[in-house]
N, CA, C and O atoms as a GROMACS GRO file, in nm:
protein
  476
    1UNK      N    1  -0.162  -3.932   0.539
    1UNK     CA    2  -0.201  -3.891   0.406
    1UNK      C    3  -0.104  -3.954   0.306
    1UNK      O    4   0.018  -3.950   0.321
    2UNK      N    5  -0.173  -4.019   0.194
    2UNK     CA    6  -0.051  -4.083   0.076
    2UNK      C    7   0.010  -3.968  -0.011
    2UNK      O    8  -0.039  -3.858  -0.035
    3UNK      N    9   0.107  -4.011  -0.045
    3UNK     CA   10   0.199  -3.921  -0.152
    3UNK      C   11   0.139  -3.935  -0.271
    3UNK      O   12   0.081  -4.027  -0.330
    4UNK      N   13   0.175  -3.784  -0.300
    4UNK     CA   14   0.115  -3.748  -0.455
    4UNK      C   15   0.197  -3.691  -0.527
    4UNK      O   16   0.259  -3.593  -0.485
    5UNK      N   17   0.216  -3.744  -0.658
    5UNK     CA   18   0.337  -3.720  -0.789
    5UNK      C   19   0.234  -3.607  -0.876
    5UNK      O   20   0.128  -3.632  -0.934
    6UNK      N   21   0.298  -3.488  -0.864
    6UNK     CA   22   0.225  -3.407  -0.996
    6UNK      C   23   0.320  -3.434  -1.120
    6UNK      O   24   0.318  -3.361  -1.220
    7UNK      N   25   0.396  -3.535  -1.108
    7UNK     CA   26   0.448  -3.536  -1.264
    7UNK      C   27   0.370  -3.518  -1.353
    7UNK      O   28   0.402  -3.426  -1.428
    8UNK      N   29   0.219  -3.601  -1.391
    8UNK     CA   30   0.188  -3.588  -1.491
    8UNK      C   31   0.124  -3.434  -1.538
    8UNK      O   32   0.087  -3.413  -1.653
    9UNK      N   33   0.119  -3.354  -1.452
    9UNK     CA   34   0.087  -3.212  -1.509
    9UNK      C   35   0.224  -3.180  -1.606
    9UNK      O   36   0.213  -3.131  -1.719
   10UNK      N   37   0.340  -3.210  -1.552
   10UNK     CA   38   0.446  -3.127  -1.640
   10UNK      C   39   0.461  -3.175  -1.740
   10UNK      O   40   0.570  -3.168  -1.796
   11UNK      N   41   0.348  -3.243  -1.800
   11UNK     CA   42   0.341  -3.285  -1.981
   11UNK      C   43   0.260  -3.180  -2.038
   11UNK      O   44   0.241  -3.178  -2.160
   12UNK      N   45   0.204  -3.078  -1.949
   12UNK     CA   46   0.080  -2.979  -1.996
   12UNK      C   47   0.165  -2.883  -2.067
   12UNK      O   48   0.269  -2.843  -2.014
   13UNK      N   49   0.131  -2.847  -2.172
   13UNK     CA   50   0.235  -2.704  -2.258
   13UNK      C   51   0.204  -2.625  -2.191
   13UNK      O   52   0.091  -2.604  -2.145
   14UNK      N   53   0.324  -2.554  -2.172
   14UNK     CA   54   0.396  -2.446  -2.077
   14UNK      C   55   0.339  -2.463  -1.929
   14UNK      O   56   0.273  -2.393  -1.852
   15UNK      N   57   0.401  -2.604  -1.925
   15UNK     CA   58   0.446  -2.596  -1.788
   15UNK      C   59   0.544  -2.521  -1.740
   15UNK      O   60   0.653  -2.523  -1.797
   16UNK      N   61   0.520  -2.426  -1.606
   16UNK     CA   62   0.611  -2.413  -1.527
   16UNK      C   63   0.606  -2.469  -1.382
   16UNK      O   64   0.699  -2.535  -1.336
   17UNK      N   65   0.493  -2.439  -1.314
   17UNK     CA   66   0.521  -2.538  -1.193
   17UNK      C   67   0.376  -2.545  -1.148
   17UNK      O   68   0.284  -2.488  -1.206
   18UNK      N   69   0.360  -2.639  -1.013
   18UNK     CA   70   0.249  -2.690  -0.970
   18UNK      C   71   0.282  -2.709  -0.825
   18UNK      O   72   0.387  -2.736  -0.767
   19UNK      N   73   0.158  -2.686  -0.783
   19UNK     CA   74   0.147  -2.756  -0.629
   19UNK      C   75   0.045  -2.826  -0.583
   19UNK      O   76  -0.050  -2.807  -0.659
   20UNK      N   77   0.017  -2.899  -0.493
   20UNK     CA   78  -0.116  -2.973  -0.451
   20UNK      C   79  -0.120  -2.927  -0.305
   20UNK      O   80  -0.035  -2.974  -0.230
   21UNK      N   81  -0.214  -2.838  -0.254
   21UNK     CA   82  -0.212  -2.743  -0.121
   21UNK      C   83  -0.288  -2.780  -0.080
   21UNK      O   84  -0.390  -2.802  -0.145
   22UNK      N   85  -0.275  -2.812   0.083
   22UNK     CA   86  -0.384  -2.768   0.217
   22UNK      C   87  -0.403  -2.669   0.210
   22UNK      O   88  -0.319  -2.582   0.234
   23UNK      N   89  -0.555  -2.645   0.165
   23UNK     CA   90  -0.650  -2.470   0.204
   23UNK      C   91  -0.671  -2.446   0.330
   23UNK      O   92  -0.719  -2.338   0.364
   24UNK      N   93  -0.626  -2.580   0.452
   24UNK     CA   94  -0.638  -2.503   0.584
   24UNK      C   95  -0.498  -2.410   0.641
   24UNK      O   96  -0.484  -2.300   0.694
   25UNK      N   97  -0.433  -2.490   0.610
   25UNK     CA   98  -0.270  -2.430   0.658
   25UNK      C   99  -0.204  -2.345   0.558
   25UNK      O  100  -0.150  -2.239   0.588
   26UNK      N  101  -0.207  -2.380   0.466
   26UNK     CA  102  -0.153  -2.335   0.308
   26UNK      C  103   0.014  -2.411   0.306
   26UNK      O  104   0.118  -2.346   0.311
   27UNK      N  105   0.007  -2.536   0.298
   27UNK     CA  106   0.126  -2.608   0.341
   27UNK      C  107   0.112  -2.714   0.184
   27UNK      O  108   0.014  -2.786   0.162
   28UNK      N  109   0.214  -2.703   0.102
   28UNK     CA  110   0.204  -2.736  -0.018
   28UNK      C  111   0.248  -2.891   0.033
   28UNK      O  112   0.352  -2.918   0.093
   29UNK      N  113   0.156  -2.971  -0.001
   29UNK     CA  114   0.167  -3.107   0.016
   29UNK      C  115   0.278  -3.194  -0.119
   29UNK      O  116   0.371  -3.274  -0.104
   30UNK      N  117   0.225  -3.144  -0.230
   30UNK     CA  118   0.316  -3.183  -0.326
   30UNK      C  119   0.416  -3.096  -0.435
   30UNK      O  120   0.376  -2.981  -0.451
   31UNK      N  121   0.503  -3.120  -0.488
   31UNK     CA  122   0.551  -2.998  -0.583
   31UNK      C  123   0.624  -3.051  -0.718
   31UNK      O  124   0.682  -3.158  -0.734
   32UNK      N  125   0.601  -2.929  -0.830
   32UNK     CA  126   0.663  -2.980  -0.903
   32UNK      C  127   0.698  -2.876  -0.989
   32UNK      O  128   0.634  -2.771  -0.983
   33UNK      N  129   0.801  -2.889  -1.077
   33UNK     CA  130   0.887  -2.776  -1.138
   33UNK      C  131   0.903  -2.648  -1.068
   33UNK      O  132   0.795  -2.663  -1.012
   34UNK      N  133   0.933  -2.563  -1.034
   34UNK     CA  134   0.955  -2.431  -1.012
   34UNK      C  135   0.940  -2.297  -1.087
   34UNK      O  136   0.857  -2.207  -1.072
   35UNK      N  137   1.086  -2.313  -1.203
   35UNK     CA  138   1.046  -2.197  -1.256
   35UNK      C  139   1.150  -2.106  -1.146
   35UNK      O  140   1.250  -2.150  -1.090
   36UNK      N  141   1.092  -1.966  -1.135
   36UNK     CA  142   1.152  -1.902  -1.064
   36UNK      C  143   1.080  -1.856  -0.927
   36UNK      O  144   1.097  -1.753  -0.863
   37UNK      N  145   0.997  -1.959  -0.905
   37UNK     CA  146   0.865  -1.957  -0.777
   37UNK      C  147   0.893  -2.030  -0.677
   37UNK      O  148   0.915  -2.151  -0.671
   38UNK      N  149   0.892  -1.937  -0.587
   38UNK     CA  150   0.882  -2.026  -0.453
   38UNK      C  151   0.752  -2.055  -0.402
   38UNK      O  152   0.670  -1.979  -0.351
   39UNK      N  153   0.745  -2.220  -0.434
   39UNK     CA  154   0.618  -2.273  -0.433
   39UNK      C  155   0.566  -2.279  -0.312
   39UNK      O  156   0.444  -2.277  -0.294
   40UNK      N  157   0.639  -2.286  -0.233
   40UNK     CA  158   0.543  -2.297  -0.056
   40UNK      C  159   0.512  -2.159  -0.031
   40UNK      O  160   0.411  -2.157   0.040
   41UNK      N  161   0.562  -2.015  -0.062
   41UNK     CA  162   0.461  -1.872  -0.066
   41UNK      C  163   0.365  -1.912  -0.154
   41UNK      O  164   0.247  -1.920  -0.121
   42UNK      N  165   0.406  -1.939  -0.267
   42UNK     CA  166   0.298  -1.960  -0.342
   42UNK      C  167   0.186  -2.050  -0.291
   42UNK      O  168   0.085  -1.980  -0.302
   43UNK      N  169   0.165  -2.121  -0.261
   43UNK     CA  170   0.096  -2.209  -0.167
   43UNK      C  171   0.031  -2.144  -0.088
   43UNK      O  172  -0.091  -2.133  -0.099
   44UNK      N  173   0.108  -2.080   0.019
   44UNK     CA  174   0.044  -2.029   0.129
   44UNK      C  175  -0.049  -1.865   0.091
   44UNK      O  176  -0.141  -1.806   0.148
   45UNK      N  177   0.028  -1.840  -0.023
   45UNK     CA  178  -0.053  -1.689  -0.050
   45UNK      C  179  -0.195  -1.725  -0.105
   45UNK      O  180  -0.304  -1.681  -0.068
   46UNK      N  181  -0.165  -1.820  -0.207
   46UNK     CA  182  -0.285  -1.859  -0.290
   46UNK      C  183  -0.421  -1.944  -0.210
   46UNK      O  184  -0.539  -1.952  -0.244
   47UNK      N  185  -0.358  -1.992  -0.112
   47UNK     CA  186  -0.494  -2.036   0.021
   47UNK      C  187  -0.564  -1.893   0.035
   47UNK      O  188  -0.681  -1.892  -0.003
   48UNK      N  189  -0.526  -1.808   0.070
   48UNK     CA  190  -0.580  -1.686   0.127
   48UNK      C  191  -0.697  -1.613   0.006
   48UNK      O  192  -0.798  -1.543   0.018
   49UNK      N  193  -0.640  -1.657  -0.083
   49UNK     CA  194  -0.733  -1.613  -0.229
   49UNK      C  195  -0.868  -1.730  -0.243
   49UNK      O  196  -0.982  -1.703  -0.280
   50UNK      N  197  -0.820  -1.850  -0.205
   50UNK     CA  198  -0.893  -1.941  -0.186
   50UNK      C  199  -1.024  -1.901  -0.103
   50UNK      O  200  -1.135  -1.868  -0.143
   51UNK      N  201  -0.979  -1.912   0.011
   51UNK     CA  202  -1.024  -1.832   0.140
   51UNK      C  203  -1.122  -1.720   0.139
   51UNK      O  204  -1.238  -1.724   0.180
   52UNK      N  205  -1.065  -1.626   0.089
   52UNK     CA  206  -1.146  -1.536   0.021
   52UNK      C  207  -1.233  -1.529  -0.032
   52UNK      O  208  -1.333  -1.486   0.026
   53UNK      N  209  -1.242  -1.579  -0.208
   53UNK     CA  210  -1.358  -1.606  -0.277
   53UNK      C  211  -1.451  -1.725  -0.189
   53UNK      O  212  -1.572  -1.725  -0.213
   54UNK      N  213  -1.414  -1.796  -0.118
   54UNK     CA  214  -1.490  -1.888  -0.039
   54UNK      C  215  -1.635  -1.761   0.079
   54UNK      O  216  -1.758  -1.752   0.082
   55UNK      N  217  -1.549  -1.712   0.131
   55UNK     CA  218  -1.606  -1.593   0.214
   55UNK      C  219  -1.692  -1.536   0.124
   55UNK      O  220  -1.809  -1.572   0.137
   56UNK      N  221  -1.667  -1.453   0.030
   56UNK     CA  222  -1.763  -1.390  -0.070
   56UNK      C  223  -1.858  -1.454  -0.122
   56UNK      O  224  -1.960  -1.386  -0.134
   57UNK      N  225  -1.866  -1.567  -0.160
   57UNK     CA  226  -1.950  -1.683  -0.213
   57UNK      C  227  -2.042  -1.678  -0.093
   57UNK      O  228  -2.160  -1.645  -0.102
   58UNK      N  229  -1.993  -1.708   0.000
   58UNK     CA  230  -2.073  -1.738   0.109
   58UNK      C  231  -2.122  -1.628   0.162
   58UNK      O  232  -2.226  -1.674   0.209
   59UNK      N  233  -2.122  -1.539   0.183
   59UNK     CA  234  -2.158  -1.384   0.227
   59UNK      C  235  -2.266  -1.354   0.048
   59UNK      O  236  -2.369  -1.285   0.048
   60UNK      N  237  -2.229  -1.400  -0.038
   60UNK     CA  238  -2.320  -1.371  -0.120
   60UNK      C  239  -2.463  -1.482  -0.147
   60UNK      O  240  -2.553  -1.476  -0.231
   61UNK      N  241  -2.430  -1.599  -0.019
   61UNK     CA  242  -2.547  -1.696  -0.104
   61UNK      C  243  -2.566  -1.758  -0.188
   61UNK      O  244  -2.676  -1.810  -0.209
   62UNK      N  245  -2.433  -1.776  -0.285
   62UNK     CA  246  -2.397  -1.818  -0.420
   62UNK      C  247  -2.464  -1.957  -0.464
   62UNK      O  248  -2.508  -1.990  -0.574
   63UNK      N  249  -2.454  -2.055  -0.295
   63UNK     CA  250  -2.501  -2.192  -0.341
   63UNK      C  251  -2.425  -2.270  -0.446
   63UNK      O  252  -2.483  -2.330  -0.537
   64UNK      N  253  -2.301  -2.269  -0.432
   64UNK     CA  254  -2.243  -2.315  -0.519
   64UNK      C  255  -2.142  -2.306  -0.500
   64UNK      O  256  -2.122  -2.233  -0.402
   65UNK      N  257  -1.988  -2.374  -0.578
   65UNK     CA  258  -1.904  -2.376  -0.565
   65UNK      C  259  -1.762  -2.357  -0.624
   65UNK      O  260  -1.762  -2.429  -0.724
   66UNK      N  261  -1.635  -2.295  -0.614
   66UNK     CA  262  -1.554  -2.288  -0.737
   66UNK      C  263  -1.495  -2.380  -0.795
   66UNK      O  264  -1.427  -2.462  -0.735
   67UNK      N  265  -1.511  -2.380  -0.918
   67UNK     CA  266  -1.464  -2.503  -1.008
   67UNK      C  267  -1.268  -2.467  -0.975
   67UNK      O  268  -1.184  -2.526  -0.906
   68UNK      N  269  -1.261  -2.333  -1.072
   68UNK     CA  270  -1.144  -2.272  -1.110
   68UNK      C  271  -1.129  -2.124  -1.049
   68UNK      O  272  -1.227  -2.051  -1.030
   69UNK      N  273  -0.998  -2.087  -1.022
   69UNK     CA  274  -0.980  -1.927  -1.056
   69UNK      C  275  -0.809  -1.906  -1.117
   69UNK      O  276  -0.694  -1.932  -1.082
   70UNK      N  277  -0.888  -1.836  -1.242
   70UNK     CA  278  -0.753  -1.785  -1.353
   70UNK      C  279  -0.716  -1.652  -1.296
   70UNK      O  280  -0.797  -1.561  -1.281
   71UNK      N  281  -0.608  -1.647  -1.268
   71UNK     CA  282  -0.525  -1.503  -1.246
   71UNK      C  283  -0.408  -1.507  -1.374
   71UNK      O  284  -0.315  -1.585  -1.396
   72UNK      N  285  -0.448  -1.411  -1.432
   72UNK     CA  286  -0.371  -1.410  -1.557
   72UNK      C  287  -0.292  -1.314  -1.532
   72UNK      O  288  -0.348  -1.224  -1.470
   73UNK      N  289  -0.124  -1.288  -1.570
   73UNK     CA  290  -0.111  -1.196  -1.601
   73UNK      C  291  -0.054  -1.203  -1.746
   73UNK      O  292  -0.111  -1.266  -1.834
   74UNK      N  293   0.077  -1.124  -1.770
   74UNK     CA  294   0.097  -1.048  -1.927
   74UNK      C  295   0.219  -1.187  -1.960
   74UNK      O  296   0.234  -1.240  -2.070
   75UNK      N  297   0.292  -1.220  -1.839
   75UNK     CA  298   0.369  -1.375  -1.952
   75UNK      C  299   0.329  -1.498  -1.853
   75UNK      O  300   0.418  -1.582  -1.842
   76UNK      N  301   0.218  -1.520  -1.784
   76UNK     CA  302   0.196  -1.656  -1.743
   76UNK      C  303   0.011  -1.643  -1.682
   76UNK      O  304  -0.045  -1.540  -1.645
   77UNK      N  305  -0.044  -1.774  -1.688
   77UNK     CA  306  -0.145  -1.778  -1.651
   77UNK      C  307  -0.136  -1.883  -1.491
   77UNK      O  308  -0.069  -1.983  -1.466
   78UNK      N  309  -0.192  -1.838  -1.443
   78UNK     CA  310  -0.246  -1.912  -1.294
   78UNK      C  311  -0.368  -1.947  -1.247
   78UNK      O  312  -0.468  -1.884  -1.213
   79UNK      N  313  -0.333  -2.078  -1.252
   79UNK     CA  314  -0.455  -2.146  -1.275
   79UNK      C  315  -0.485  -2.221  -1.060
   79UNK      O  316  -0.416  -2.305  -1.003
   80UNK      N  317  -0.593  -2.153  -1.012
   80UNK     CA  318  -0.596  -2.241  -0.885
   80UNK      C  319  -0.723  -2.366  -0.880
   80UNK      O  320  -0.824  -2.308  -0.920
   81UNK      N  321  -0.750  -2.480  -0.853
   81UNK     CA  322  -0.865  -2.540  -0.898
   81UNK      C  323  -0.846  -2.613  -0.715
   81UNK      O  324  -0.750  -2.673  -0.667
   82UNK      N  325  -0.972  -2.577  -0.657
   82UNK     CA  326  -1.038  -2.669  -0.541
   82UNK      C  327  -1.095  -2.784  -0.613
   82UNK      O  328  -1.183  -2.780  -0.699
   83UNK      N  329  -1.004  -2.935  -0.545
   83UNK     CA  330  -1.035  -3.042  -0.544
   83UNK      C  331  -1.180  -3.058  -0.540
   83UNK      O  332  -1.236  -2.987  -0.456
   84UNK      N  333  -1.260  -3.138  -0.615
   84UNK     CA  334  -1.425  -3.162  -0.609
   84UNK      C  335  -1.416  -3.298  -0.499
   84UNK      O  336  -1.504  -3.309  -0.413
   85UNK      N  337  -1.304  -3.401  -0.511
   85UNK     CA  338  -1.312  -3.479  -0.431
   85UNK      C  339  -1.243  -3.493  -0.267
   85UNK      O  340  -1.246  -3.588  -0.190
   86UNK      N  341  -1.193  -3.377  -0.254
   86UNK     CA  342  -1.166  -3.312  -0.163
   86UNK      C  343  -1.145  -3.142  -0.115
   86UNK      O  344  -1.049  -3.067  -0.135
   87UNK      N  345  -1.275  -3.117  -0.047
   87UNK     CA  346  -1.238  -2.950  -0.037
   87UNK      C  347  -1.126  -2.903   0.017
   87UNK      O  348  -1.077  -2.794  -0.007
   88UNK      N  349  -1.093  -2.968   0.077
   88UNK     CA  350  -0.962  -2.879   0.144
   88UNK      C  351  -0.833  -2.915   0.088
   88UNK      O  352  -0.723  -2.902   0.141
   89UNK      N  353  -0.867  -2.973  -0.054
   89UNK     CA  354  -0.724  -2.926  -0.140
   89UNK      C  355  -0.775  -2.856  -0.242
   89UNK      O  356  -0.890  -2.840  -0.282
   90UNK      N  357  -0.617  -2.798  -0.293
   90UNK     CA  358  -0.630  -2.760  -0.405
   90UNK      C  359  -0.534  -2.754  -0.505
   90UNK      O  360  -0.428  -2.761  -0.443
   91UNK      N  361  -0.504  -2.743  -0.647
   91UNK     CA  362  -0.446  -2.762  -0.746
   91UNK      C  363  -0.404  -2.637  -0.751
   91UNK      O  364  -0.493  -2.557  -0.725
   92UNK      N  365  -0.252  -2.568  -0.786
   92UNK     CA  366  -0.213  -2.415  -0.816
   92UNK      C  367  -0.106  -2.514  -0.893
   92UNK      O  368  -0.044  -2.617  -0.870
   93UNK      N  369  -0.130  -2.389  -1.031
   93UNK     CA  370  -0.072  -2.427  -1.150
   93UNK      C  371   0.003  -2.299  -1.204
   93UNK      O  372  -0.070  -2.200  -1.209
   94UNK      N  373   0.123  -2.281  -1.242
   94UNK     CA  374   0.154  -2.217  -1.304
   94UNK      C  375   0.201  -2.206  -1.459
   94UNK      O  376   0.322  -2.229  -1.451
   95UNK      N  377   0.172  -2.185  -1.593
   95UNK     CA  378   0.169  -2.200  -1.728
   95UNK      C  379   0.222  -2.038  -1.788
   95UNK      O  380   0.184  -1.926  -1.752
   96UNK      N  381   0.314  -2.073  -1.884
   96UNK     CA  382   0.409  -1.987  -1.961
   96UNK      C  383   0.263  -1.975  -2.101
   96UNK      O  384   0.214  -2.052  -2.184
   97UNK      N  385   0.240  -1.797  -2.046
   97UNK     CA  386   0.127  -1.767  -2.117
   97UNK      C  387   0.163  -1.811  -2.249
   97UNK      O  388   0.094  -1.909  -2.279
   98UNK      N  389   0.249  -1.774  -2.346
   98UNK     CA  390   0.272  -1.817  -2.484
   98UNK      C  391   0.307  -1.963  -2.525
   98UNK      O  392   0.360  -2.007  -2.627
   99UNK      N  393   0.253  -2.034  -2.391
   99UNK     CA  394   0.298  -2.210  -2.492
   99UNK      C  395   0.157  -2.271  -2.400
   99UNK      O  396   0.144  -2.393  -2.390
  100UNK      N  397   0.092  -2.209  -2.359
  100UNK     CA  398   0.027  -2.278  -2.262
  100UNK      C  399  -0.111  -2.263  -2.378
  100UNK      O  400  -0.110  -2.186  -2.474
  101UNK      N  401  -0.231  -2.361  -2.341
  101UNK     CA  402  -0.349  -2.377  -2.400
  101UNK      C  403  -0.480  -2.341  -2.281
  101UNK      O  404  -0.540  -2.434  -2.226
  102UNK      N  405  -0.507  -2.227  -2.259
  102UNK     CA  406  -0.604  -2.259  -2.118
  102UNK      C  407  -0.724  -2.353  -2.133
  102UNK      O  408  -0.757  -2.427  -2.040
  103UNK      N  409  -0.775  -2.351  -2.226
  103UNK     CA  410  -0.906  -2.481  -2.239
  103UNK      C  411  -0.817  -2.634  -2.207
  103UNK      O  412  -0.867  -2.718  -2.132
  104UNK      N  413  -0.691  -2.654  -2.268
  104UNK     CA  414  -0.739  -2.750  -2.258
  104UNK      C  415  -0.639  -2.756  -2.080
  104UNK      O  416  -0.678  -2.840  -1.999
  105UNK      N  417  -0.530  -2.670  -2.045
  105UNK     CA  418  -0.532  -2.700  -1.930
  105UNK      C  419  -0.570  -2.691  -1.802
  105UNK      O  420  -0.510  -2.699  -1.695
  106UNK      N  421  -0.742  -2.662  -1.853
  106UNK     CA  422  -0.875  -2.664  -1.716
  106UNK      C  423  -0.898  -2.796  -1.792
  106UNK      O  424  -0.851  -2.872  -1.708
  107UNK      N  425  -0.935  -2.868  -1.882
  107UNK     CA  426  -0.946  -2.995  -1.910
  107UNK      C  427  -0.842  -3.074  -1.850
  107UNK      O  428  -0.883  -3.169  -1.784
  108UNK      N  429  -0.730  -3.058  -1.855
  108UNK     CA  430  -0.603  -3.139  -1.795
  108UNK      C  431  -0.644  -3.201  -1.664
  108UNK      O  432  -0.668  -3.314  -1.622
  109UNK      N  433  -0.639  -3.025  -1.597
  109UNK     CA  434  -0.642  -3.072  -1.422
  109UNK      C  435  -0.736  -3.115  -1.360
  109UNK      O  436  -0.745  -3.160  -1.246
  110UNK      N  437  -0.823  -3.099  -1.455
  110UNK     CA  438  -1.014  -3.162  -1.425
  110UNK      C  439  -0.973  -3.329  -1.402
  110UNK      O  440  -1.000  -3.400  -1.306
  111UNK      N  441  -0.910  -3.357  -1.506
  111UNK     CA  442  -0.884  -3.511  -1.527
  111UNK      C  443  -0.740  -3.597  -1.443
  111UNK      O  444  -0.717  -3.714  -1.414
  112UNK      N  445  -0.661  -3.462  -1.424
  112UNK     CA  446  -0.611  -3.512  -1.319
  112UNK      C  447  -0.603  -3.517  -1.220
  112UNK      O  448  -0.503  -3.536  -1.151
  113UNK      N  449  -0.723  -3.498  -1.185
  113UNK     CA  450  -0.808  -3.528  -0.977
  113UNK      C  451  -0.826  -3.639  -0.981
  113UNK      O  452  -0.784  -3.707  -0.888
  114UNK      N  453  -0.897  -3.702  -1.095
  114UNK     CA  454  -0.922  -3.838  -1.122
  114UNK      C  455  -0.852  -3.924  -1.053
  114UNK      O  456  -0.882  -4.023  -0.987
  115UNK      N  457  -0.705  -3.848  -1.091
  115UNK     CA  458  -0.626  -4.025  -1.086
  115UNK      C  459  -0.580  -3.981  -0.910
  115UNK      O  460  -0.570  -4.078  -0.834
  116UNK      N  461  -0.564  -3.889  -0.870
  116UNK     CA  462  -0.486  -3.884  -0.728
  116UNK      C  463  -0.592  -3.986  -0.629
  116UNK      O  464  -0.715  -3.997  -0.625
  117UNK      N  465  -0.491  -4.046  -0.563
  117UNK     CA  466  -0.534  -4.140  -0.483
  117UNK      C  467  -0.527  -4.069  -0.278
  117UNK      O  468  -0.434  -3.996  -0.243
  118UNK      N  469  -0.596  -4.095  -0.218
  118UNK     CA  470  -0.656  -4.042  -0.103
  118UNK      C  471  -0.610  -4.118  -0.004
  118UNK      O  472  -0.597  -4.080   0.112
  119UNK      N  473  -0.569  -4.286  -0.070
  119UNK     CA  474  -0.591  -4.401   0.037
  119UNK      C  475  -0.462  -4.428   0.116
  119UNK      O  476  -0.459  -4.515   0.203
   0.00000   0.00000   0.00000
């Protein structure tokens, strides 16, 4: 598997940190900023949420698939996004609720699947 730089997320206002995760293992493939998070729990907890709404979707017939899931709380937003060009990753973002923009950083990470390379 090639290496992947999430630098360019930590230009997103209120960055605090990021990971790029295997949804099979929950083994954070890439990392970036911290904050006060330990990103490989974080990783591995946030597969299971993954996991989850995957099960429910599917137990409900949904036919469809998750773009995003926002877990907000009261000073940061968490943002998890399954890769469209690969299901079995995924994007976990963490953003400092008072500097962060959520429109545009589901626009951000939309655009930065784009550039990650696979090869």
């Amino acid at each position: 598997m090639a290496n992947f730089s999430l630098a360019a997320l930590e230009k997103m206002d209120g960055f605090v940190a990021a990971a790029l995760v295997d949804s099979e293992s929950g083994l954070a493939m890439a990392k970036a900023g911290s904050g006060t998070f330990n990103l490989d729990l974080a990783a591995a907890g946030n597969t299971e949420v993954i996991k989850a709404k995957r099960k429910v979707a599917g137990a409900l017939q949904l036919d469809d698939d998750i773009e995003d899931l926002l877990i907000t709380l009261h000073k940061a937003y968490h943002l998890i996004r399954p890769l469209e060009s690969n299901k079995a990753l995924f994007i976990y973002v963490v953003l400092d609720r008072a500097k962060a923009n959520l429109a545009m950083a589901r626009h951000e990470l939309k655009a930065f699947e784009k550039t990650l390379d696979f090869s």
